[in-house]
NUMARDO-101983 format. One record per residue (C-alpha): x, y, z negated; residue number from 0. Coordinates in steps of 0.02 Angstrom, whole numbers, plus 50000, padded with zeros to 5 digits. Layout:
# residues N
+-------+-------+-------+-----+
|    px |    py |    pz |   i |
+-------+-------+-------+-----+
|     X |     Y |     Z | NUM |
...
+-------+-------+-------+-----+
This chain:
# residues 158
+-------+-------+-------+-----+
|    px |    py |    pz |   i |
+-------+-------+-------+-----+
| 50071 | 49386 | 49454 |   0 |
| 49945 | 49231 | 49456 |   1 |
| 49997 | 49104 | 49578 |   2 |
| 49837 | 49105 | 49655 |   3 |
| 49860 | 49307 | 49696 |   4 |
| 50016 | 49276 | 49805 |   5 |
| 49909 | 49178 | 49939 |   6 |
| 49772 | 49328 | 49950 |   7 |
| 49775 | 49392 | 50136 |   8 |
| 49787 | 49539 | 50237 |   9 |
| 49634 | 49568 | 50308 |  10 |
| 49527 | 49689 | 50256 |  11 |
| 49565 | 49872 | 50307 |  12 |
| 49405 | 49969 | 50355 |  13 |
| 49372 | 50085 | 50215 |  14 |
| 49214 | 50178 | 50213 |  15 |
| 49285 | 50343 | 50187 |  16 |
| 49373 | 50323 | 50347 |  17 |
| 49582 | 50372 | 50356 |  18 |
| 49684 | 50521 | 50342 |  19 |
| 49846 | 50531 | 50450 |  20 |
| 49817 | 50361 | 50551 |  21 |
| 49701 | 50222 | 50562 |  22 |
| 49764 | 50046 | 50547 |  23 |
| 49710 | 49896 | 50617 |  24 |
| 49772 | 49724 | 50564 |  25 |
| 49841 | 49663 | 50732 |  26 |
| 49961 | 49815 | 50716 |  27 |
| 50034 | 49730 | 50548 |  28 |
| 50068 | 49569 | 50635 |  29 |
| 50254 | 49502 | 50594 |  30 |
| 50292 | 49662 | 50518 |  31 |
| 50288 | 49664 | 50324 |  32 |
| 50171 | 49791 | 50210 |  33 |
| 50149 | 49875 | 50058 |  34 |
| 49981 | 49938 | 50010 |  35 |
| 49981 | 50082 | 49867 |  36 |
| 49831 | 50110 | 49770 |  37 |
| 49824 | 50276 | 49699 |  38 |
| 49701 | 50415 | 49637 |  39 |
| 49734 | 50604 | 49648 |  40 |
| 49678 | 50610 | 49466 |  41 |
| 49820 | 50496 | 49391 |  42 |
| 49954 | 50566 | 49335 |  43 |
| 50064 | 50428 | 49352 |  44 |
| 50005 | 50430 | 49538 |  45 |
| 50087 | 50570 | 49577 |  46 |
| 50229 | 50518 | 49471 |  47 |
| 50268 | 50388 | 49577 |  48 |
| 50263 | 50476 | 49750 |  49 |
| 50449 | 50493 | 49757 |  50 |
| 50499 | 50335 | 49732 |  51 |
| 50370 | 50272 | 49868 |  52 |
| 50441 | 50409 | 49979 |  53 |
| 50623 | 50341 | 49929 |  54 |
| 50550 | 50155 | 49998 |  55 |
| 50468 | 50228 | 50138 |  56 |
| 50638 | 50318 | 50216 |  57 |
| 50747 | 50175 | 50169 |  58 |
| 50632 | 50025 | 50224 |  59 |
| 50515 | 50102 | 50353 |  60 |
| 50650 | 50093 | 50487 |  61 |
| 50672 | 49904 | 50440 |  62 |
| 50481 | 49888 | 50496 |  63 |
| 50399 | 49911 | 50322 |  64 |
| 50226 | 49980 | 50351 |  65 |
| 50142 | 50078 | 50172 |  66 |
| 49968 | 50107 | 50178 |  67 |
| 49910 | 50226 | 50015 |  68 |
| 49720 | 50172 | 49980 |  69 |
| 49648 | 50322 | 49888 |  70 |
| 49543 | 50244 | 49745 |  71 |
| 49490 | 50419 | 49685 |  72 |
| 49277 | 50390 | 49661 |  73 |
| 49208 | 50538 | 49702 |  74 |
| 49057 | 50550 | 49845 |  75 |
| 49094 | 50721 | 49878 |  76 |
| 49243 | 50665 | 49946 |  77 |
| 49202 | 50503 | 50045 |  78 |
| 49087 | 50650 | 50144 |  79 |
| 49213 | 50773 | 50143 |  80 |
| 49408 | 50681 | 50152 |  81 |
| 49484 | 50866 | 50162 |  82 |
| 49532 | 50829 | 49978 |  83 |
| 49618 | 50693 | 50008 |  84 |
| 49709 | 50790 | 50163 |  85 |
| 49772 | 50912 | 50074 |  86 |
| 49818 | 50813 | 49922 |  87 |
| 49930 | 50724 | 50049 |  88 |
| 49998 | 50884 | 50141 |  89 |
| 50041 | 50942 | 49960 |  90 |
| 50145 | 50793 | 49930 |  91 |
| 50212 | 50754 | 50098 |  92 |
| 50123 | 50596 | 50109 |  93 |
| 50138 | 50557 | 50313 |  94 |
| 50080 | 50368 | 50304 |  95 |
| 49911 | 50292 | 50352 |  96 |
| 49796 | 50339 | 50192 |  97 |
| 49612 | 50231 | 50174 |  98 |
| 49498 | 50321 | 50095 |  99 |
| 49413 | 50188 | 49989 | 100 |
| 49251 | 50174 | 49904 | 101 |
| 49304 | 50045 | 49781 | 102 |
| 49279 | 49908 | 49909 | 103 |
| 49440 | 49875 | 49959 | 104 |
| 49515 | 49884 | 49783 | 105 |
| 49389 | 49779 | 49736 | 106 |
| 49423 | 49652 | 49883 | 107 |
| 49623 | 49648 | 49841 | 108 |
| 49571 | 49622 | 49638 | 109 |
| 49651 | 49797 | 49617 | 110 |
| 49592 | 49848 | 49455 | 111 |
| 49696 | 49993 | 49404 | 112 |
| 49807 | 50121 | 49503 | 113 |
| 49941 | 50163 | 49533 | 114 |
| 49950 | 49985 | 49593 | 115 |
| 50050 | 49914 | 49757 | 116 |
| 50020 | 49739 | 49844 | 117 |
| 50156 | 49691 | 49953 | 118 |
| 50136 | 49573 | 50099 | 119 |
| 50267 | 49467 | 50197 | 120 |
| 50260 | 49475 | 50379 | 121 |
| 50138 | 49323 | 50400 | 122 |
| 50025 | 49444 | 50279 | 123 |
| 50031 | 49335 | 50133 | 124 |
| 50034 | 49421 | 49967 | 125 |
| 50202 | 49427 | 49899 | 126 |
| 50200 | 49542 | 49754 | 127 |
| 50072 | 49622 | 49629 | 128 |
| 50120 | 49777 | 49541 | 129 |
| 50054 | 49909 | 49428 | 130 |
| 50207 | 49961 | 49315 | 131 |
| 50344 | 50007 | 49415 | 132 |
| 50462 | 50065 | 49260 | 133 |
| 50568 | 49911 | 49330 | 134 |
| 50547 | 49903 | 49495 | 135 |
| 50688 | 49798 | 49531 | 136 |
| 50572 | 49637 | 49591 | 137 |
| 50480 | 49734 | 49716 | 138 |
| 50613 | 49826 | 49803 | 139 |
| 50712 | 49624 | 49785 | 140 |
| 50557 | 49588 | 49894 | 141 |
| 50588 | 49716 | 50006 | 142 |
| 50777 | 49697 | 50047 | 143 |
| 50727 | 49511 | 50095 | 144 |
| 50568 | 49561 | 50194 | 145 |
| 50653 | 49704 | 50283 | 146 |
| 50837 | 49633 | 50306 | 147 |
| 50931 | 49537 | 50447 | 148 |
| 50842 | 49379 | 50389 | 149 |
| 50670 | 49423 | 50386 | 150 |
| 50622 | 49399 | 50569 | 151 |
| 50606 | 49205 | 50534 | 152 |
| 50424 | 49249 | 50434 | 153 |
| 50369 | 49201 | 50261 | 154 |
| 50474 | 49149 | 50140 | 155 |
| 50470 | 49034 | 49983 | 156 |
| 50395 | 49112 | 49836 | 157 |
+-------+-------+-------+-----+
């Protein structure tokens, strides 16, 4: 990661495809940390990676981890029609807020590829940039320390 990237914000979250399962707003993210997952339903490695961010999702979401899957998949017919992208997530038992992105909000976080997963502290600072999670070991680092009994003092030092 560039040291520039870790002091990218949280703000934007209003994709034009609108969201599948539940909207988010960013006052709802205050003091709580995030990870964003960009995906596409045509990557294989996508899909691939659904269990571990199912794994993250029961064993940090109680520790106030909110995941927010961006769907990067560029298709009009489906920013008109987001049943795709329901049933894709039905399929795979994906419960968590899902934006339905144009490219805009990929394009606004400097997501270039997917999967790919930003992950925020709880002041909303950009922590972490991932795309190959075949070591994963610095993200989920980043979220013991974001989620454990030390996090409610904020940021931390990069």
């Amino acid at each position: 990661m560039d040291s520039d990237a870790r002091y990218v914000p949280l703000t934007l979250l209003d994709p034009t495809g609108g969201w599948i399962n539940a909207p988010v707003h960013v006052s709802q993210l205050r003091g709580r940390p995030v990870l964003m997952h960009f995906w596409s339903m045509d990557c294989d490695s996508c899909i691939d990676q659904i269990t571990r961010l199912q794994d993250w999702i029961r064993d940090y979401g109680p520790r106030g981890l909110v995941v927010i899957g961006v769907d990067v998949t560029h298709s009009e017919q489906e920013l008109r029609d987001t049943n795709a992208v329901e049933e894709f997530a039905r399929e795979h038992g994906l419960r968590h807020p899902i934006a339905v992105d144009d490219g805009s909000m990929a394009s606004a976080y400097g997501v270039e590829e997917h999967p790919s997963y930003l992950l925020f502290d709880t002041q909303g600072t950009l922590r972490l940039r991932a795309s190959d999670l075949e070591d994963s070991g610095d993200l989920r680092l980043l979220l013991e320390r974001l989620t454990g009994p030390d996090a409610s003092t904020g940021a931390f030092a990069p």
